[in-house]
mmJSON file of the N, C-alpha and C atoms, coordinates in Angstrom:
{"data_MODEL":{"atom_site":{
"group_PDB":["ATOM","ATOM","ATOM","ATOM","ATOM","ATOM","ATOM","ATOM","ATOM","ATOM","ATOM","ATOM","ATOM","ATOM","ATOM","ATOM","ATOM","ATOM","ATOM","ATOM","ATOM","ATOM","ATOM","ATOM","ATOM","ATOM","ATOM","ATOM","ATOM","ATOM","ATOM","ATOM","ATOM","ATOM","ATOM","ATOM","ATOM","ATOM","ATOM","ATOM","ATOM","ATOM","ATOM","ATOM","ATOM","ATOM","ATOM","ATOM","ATOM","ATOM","ATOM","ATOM","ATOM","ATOM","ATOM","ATOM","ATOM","ATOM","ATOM","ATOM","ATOM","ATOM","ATOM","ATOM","ATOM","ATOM","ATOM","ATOM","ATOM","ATOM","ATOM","ATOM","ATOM","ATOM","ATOM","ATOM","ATOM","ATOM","ATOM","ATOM","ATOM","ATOM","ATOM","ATOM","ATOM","ATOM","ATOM","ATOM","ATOM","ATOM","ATOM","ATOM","ATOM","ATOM","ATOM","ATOM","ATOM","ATOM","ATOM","ATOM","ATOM","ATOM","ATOM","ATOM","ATOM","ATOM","ATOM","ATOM","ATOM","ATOM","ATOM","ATOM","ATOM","ATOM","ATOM","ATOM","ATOM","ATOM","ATOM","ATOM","ATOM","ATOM","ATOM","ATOM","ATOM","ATOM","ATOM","ATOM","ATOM","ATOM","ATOM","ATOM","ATOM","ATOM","ATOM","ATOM","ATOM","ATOM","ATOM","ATOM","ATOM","ATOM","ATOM","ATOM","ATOM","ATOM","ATOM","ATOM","ATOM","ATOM","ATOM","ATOM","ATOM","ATOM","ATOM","ATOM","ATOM","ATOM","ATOM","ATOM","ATOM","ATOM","ATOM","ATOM","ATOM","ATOM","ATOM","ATOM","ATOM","ATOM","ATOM","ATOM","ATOM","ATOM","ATOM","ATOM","ATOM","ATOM","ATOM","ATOM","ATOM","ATOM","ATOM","ATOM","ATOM","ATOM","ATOM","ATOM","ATOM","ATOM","ATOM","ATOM","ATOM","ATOM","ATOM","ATOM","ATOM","ATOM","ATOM","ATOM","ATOM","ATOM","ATOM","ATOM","ATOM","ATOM","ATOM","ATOM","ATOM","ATOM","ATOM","ATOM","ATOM","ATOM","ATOM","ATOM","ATOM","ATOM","ATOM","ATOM","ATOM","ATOM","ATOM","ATOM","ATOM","ATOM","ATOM","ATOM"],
"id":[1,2,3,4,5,6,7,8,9,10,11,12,13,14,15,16,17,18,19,20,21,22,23,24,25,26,27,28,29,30,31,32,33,34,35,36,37,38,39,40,41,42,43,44,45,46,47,48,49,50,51,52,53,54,55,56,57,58,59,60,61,62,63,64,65,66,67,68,69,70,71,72,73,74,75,76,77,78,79,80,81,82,83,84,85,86,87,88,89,90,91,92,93,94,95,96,97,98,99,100,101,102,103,104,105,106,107,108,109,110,111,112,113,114,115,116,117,118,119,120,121,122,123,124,125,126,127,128,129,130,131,132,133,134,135,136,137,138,139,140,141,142,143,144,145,146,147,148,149,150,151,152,153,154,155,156,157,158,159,160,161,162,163,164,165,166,167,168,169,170,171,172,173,174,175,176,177,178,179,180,181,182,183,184,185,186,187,188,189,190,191,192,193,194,195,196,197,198,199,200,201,202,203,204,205,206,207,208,209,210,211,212,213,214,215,216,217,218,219,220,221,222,223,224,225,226,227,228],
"type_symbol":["N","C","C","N","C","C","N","C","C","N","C","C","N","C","C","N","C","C","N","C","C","N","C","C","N","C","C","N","C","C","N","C","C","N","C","C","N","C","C","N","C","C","N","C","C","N","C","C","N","C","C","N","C","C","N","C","C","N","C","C","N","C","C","N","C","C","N","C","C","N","C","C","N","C","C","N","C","C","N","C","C","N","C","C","N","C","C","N","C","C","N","C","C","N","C","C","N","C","C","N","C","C","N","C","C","N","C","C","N","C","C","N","C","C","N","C","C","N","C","C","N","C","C","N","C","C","N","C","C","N","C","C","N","C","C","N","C","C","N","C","C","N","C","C","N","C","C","N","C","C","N","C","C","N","C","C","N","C","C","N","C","C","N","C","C","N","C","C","N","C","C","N","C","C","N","C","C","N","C","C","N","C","C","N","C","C","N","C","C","N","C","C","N","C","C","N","C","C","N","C","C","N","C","C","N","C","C","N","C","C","N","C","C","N","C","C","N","C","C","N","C","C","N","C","C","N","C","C"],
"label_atom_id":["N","CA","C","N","CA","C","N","CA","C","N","CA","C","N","CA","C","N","CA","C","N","CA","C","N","CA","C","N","CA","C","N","CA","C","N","CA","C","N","CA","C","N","CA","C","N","CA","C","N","CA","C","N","CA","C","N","CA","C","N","CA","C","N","CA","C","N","CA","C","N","CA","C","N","CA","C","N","CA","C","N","CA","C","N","CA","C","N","CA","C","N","CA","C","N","CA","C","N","CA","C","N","CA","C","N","CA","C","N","CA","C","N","CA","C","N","CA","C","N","CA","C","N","CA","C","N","CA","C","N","CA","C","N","CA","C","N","CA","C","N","CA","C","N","CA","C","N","CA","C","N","CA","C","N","CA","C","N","CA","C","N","CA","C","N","CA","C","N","CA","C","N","CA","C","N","CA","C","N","CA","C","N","CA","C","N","CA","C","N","CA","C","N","CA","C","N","CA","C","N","CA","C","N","CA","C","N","CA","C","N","CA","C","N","CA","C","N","CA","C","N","CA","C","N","CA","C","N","CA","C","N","CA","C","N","CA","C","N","CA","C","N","CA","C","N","CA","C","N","CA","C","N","CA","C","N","CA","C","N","CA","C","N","CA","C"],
"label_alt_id":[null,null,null,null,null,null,null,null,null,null,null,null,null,null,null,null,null,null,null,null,null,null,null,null,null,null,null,null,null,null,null,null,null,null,null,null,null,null,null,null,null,null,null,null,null,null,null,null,null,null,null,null,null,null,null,null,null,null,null,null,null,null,null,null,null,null,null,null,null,null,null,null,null,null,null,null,null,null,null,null,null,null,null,null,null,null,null,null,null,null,null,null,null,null,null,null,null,null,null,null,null,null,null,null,null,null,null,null,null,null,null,null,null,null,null,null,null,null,null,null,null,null,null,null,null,null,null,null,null,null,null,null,null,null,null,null,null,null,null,null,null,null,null,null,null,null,null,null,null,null,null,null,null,null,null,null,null,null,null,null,null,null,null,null,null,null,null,null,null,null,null,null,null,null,null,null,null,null,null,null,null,null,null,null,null,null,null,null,null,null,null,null,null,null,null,null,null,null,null,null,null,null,null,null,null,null,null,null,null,null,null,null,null,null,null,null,null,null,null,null,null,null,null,null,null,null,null,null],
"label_comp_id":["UNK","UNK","UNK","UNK","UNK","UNK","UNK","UNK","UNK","UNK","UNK","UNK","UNK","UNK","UNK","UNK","UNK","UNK","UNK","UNK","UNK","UNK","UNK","UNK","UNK","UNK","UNK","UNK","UNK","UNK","UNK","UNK","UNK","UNK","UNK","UNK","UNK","UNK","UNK","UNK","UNK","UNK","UNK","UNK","UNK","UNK","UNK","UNK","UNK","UNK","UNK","UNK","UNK","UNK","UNK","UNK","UNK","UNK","UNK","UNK","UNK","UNK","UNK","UNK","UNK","UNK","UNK","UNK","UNK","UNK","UNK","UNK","UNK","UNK","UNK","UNK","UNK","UNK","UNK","UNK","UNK","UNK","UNK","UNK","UNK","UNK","UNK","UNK","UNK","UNK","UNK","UNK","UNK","UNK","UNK","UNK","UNK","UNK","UNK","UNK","UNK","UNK","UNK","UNK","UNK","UNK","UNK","UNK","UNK","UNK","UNK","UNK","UNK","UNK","UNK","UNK","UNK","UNK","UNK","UNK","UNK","UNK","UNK","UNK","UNK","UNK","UNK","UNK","UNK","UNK","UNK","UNK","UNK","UNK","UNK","UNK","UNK","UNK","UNK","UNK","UNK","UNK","UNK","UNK","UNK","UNK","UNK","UNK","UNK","UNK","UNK","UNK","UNK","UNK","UNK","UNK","UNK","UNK","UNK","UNK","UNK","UNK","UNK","UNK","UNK","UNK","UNK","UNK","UNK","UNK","UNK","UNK","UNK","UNK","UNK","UNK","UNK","UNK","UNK","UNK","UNK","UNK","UNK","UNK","UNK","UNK","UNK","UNK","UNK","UNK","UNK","UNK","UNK","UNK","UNK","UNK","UNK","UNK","UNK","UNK","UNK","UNK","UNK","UNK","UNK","UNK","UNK","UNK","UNK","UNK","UNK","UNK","UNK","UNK","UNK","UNK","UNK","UNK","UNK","UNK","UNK","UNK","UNK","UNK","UNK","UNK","UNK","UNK"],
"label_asym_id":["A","A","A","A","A","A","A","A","A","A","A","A","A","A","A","A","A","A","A","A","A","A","A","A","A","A","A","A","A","A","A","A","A","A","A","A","A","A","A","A","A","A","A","A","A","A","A","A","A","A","A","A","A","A","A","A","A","A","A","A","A","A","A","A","A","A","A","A","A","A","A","A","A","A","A","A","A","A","A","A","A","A","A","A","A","A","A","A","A","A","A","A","A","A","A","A","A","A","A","A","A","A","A","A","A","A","A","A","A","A","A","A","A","A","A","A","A","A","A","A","A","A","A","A","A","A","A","A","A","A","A","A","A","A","A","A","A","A","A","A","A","A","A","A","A","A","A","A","A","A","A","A","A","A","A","A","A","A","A","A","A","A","A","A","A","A","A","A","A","A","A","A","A","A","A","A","A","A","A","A","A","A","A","A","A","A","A","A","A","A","A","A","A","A","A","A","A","A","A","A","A","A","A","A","A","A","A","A","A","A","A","A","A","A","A","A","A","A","A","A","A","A","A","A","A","A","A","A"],
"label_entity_id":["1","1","1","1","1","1","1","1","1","1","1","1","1","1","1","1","1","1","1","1","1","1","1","1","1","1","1","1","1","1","1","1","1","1","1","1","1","1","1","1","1","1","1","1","1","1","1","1","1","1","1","1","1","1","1","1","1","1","1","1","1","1","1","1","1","1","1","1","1","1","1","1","1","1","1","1","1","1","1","1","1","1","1","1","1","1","1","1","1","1","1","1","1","1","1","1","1","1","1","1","1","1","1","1","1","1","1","1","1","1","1","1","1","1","1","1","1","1","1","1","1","1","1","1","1","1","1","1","1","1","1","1","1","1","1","1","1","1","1","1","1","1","1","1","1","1","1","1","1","1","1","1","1","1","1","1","1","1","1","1","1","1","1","1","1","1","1","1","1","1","1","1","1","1","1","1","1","1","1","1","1","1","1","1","1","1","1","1","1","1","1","1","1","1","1","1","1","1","1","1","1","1","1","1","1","1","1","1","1","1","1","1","1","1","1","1","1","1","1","1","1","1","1","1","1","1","1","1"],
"label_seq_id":[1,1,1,2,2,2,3,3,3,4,4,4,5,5,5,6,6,6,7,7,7,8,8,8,9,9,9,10,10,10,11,11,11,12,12,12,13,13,13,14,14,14,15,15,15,16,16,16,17,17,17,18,18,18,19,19,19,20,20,20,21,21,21,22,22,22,23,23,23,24,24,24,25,25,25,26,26,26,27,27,27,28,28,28,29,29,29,30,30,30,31,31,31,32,32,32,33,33,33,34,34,34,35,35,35,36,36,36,37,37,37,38,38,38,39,39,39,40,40,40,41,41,41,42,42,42,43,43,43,44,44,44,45,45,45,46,46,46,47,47,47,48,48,48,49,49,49,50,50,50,51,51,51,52,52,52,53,53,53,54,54,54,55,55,55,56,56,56,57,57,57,58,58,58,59,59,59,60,60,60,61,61,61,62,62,62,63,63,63,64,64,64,65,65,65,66,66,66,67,67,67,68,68,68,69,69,69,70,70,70,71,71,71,72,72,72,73,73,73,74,74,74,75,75,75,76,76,76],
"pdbx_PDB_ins_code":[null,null,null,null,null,null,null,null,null,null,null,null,null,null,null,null,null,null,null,null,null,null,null,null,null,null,null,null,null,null,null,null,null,null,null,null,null,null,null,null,null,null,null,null,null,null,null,null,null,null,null,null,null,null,null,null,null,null,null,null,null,null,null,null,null,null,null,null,null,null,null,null,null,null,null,null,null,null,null,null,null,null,null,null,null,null,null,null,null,null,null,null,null,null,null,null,null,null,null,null,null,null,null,null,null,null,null,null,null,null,null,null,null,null,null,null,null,null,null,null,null,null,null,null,null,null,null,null,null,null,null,null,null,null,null,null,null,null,null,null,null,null,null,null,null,null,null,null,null,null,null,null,null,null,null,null,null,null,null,null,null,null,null,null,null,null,null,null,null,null,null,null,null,null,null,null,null,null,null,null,null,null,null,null,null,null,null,null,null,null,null,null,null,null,null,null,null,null,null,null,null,null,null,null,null,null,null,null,null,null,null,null,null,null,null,null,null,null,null,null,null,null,null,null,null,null,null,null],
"Cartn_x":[11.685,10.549,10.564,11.719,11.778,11.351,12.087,11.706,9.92,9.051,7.838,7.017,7.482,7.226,7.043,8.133,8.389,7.82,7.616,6.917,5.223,4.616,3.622,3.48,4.311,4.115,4.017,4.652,4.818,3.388,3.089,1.488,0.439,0.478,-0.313,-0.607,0.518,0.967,0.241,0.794,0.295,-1.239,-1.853,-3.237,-4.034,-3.41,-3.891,-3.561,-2.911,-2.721,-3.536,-3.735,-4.405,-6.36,-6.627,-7.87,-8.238,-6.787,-7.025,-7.247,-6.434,-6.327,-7.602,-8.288,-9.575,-10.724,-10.503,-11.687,-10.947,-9.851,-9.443,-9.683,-9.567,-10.076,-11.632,-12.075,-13.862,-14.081,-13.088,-13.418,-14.025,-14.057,-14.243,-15.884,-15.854,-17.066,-16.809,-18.207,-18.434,-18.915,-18.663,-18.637,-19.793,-20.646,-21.858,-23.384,-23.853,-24.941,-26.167,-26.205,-26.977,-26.221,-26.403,-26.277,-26.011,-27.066,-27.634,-26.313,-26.19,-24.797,-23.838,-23.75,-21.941,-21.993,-23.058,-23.461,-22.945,-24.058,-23.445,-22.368,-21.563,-20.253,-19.365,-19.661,-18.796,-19.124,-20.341,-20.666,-19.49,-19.696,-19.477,-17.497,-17.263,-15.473,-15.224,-16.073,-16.152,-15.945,-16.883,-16.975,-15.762,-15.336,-13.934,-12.602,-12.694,-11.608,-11.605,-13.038,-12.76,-12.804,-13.04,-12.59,-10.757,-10.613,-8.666,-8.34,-8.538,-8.359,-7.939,-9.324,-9.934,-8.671,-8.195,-7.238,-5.861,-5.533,-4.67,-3.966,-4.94,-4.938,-4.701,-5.465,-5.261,-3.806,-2.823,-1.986,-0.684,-1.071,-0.071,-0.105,-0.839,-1.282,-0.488,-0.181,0.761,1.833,2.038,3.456,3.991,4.065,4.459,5.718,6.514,7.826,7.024,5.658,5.255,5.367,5.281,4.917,6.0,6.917,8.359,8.814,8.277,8.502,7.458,6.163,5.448,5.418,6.103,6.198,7.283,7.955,9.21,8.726,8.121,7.716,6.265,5.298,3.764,3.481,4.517,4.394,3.022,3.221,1.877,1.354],
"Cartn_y":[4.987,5.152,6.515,7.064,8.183,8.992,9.451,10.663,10.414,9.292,9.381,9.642,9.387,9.849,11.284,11.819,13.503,14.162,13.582,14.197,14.274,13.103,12.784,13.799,14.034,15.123,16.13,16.821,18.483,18.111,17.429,17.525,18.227,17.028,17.281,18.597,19.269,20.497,21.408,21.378,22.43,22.281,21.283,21.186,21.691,21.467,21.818,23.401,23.635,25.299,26.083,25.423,26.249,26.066,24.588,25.354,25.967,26.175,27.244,28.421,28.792,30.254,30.396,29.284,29.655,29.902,29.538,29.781,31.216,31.32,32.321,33.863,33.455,34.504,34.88,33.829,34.002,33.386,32.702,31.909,30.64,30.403,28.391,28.262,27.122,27.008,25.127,24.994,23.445,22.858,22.154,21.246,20.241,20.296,19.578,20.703,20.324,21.401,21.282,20.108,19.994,18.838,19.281,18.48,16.762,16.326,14.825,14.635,15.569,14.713,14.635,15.603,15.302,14.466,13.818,12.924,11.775,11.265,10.492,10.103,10.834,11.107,10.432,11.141,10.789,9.512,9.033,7.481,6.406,7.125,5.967,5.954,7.083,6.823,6.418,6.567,5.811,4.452,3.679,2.175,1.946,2.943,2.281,2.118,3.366,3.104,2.029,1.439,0.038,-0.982,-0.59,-2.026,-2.124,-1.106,-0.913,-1.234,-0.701,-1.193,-2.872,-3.37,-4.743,-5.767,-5.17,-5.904,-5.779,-4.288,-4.014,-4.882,-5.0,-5.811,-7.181,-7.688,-9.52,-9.186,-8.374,-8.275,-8.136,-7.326,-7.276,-8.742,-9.292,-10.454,-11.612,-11.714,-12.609,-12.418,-11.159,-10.817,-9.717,-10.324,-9.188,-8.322,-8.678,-7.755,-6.411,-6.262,-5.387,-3.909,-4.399,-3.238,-2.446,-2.586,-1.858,-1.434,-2.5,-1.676,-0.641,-0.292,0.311,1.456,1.193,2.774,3.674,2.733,3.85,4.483,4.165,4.749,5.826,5.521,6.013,6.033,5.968,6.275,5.629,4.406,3.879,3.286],
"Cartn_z":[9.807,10.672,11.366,11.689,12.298,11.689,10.565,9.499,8.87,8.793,9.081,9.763,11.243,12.682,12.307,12.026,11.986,10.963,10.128,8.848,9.732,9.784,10.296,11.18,12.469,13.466,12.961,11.684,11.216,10.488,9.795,8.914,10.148,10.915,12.402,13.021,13.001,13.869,12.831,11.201,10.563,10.324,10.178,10.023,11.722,12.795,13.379,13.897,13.388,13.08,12.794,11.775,10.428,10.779,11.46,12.131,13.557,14.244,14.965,14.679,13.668,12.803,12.199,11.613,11.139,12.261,13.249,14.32,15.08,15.248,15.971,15.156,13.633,13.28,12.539,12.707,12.706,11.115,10.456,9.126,9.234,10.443,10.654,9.875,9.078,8.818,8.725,9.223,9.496,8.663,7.97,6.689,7.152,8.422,8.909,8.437,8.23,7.774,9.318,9.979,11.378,12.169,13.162,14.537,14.388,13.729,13.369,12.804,11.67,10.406,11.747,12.11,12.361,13.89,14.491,15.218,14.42,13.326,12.377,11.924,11.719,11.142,12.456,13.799,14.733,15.121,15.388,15.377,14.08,12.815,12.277,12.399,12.685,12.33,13.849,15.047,16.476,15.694,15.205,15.048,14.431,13.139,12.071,13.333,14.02,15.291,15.898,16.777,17.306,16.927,15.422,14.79,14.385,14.33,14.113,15.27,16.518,17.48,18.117,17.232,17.559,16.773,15.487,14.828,15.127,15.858,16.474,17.465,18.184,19.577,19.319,18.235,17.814,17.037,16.634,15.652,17.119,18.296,19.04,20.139,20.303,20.813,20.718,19.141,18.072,18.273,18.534,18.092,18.83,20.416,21.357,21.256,19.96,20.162,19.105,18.673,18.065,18.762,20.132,20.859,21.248,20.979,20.857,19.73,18.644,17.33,17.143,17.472,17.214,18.499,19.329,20.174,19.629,18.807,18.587,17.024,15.889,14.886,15.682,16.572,16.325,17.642,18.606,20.33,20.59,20.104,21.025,22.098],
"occupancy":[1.0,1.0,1.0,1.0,1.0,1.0,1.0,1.0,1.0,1.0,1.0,1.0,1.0,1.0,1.0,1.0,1.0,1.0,1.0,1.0,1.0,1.0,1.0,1.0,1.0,1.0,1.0,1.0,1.0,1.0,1.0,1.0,1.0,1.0,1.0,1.0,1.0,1.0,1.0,1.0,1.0,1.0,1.0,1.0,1.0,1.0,1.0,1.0,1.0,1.0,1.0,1.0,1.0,1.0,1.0,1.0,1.0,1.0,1.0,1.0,1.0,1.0,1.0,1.0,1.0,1.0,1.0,1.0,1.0,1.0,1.0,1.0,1.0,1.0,1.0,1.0,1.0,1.0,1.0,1.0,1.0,1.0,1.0,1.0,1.0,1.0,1.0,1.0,1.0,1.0,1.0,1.0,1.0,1.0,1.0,1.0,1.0,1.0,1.0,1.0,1.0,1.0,1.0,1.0,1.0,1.0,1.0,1.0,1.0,1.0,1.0,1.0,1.0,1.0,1.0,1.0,1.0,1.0,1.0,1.0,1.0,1.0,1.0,1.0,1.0,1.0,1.0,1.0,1.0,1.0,1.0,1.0,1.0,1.0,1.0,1.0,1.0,1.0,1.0,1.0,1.0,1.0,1.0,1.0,1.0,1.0,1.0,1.0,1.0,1.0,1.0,1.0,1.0,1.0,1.0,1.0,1.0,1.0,1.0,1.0,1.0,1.0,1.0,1.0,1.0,1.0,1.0,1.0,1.0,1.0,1.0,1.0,1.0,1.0,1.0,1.0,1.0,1.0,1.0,1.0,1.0,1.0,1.0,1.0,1.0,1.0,1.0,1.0,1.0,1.0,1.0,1.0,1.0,1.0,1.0,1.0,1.0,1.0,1.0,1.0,1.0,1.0,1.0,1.0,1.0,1.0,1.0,1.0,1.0,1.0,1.0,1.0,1.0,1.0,1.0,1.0,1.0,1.0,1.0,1.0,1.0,1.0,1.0,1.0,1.0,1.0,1.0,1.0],
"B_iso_or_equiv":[0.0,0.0,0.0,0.0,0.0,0.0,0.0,0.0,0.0,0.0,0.0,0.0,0.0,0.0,0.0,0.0,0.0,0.0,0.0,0.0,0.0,0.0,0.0,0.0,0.0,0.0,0.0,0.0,0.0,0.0,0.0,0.0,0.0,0.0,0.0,0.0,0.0,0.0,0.0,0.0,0.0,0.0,0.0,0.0,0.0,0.0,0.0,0.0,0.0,0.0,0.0,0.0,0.0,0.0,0.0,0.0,0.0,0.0,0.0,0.0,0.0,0.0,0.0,0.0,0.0,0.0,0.0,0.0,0.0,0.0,0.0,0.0,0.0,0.0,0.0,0.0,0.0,0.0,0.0,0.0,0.0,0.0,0.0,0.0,0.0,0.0,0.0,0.0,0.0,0.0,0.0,0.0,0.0,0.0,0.0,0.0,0.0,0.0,0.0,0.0,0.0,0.0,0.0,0.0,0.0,0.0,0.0,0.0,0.0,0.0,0.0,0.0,0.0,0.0,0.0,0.0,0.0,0.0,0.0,0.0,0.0,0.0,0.0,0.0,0.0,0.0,0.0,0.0,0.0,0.0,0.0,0.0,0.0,0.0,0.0,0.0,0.0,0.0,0.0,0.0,0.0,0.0,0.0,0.0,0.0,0.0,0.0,0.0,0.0,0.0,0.0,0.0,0.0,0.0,0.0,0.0,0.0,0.0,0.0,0.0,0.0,0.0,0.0,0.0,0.0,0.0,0.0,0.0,0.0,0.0,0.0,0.0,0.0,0.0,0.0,0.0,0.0,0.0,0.0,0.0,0.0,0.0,0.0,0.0,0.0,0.0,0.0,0.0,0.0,0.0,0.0,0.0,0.0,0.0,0.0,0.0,0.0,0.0,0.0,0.0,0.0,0.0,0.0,0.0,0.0,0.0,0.0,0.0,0.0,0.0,0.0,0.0,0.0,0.0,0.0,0.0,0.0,0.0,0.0,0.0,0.0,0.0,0.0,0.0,0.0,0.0,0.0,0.0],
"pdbx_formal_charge":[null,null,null,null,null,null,null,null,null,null,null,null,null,null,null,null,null,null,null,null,null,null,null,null,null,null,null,null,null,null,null,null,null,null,null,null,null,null,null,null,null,null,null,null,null,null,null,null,null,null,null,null,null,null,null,null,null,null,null,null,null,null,null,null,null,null,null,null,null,null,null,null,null,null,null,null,null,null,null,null,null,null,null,null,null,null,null,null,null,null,null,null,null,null,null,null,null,null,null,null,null,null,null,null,null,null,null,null,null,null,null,null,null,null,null,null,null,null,null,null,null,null,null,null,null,null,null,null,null,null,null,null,null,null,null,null,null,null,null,null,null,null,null,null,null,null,null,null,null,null,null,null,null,null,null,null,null,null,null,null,null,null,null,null,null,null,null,null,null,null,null,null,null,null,null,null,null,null,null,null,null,null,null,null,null,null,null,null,null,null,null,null,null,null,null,null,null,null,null,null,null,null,null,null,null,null,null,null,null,null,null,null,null,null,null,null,null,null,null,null,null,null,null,null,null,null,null,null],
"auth_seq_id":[1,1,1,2,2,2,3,3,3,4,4,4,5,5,5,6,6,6,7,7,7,8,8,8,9,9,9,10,10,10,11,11,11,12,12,12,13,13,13,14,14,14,15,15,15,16,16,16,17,17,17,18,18,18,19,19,19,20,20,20,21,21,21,22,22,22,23,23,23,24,24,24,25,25,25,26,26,26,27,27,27,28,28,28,29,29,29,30,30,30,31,31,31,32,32,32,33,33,33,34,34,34,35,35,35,36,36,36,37,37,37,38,38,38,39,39,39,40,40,40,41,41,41,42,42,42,43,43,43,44,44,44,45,45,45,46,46,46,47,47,47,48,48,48,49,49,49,50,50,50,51,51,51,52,52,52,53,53,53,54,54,54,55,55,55,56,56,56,57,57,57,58,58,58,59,59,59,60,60,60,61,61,61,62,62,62,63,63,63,64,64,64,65,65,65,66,66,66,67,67,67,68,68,68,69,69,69,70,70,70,71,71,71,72,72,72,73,73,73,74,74,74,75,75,75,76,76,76],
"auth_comp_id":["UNK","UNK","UNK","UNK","UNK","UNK","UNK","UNK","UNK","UNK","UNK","UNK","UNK","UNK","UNK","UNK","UNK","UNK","UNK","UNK","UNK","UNK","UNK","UNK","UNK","UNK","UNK","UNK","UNK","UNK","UNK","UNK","UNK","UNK","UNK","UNK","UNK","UNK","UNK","UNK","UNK","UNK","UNK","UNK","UNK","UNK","UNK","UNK","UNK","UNK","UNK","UNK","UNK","UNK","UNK","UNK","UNK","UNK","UNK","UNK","UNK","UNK","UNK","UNK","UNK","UNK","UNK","UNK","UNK","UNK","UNK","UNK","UNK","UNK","UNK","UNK","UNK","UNK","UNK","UNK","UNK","UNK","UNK","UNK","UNK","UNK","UNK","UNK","UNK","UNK","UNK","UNK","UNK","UNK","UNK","UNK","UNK","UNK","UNK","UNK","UNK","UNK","UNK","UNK","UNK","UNK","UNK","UNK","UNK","UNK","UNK","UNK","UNK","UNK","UNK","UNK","UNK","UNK","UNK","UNK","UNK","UNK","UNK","UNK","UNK","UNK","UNK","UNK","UNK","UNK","UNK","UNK","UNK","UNK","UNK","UNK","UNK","UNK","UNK","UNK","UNK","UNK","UNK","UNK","UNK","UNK","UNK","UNK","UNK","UNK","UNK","UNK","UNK","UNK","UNK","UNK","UNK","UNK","UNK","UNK","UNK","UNK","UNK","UNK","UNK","UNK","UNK","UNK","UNK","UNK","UNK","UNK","UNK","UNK","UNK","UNK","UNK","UNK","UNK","UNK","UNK","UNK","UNK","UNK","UNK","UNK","UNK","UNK","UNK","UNK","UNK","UNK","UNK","UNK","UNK","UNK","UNK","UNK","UNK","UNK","UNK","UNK","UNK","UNK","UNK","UNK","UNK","UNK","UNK","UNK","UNK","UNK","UNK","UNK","UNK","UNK","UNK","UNK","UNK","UNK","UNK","UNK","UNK","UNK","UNK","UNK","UNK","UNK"],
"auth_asym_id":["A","A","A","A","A","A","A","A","A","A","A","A","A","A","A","A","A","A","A","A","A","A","A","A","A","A","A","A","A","A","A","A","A","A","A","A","A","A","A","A","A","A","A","A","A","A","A","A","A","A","A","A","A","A","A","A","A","A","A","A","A","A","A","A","A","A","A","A","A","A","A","A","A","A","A","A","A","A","A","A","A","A","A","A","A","A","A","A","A","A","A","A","A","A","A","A","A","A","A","A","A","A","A","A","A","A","A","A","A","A","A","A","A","A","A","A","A","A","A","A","A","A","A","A","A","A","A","A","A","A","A","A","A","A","A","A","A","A","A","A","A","A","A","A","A","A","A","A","A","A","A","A","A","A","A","A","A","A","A","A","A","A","A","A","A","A","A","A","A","A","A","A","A","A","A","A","A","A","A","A","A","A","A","A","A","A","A","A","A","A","A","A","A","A","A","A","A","A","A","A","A","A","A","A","A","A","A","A","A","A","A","A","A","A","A","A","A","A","A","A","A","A","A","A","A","A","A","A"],
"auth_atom_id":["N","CA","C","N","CA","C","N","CA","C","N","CA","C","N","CA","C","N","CA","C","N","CA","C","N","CA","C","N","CA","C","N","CA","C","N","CA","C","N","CA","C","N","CA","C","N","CA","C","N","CA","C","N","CA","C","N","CA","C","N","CA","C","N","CA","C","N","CA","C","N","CA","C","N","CA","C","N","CA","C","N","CA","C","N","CA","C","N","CA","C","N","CA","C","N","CA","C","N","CA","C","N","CA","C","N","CA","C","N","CA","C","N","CA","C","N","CA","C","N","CA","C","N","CA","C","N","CA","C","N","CA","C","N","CA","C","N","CA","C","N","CA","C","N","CA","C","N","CA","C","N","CA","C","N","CA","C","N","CA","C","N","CA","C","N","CA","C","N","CA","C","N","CA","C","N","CA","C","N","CA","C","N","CA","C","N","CA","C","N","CA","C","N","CA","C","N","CA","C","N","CA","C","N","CA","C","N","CA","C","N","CA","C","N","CA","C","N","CA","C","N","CA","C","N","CA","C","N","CA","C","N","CA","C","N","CA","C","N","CA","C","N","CA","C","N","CA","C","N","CA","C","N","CA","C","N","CA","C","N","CA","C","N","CA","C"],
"pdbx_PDB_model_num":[1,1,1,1,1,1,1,1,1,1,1,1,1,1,1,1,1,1,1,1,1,1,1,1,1,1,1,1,1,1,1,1,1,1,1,1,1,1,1,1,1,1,1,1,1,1,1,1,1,1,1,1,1,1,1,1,1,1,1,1,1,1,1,1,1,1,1,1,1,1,1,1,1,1,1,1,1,1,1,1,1,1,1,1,1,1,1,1,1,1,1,1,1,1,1,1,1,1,1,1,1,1,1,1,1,1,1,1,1,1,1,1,1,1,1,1,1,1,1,1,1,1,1,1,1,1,1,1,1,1,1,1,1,1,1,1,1,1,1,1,1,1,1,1,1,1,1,1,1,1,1,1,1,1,1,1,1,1,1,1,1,1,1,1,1,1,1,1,1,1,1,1,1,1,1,1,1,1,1,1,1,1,1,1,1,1,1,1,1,1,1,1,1,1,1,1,1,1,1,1,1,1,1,1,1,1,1,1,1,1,1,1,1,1,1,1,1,1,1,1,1,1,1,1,1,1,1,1]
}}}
């Protein structure tokens, strides 16, 4: 679990690197073509979240020693 943790964290770090570097140096381009899409877009992965959420919550509910196993892999 650890060494996933850490892998997971270095992906993180370098992807978010790499679109700082693209906005910091004037390459960023937005894969939204207007306003509306990426409204859209943020609406619908909003809903996929509270539904993970929603199963999350009934999954730690069951099974309260989850929440110790799952802070130590995904600090949650």
């Amino acid at each position: 679990m650890e060494k996933s943790k850490v892998i997971y964290q270095t992906v993180a770090a370098q992807t978010q690197q790499k679109a700082y570097n693209e906005i910091a140096t004037g390459r960023f381009r937005s894969s939204f073509q207007n306003e509306d899409e990426a409204r859209g877009a943020l609406e619908s992965m909003r809903g996929k979240n509270l539904m993970i959420e929603e199963v999350l919550n009934r999954i730690k509910n069951e099974n309260p020693d989850l929440d110790a196993i799952l802070s130590r892999c995904i600090g949650w």
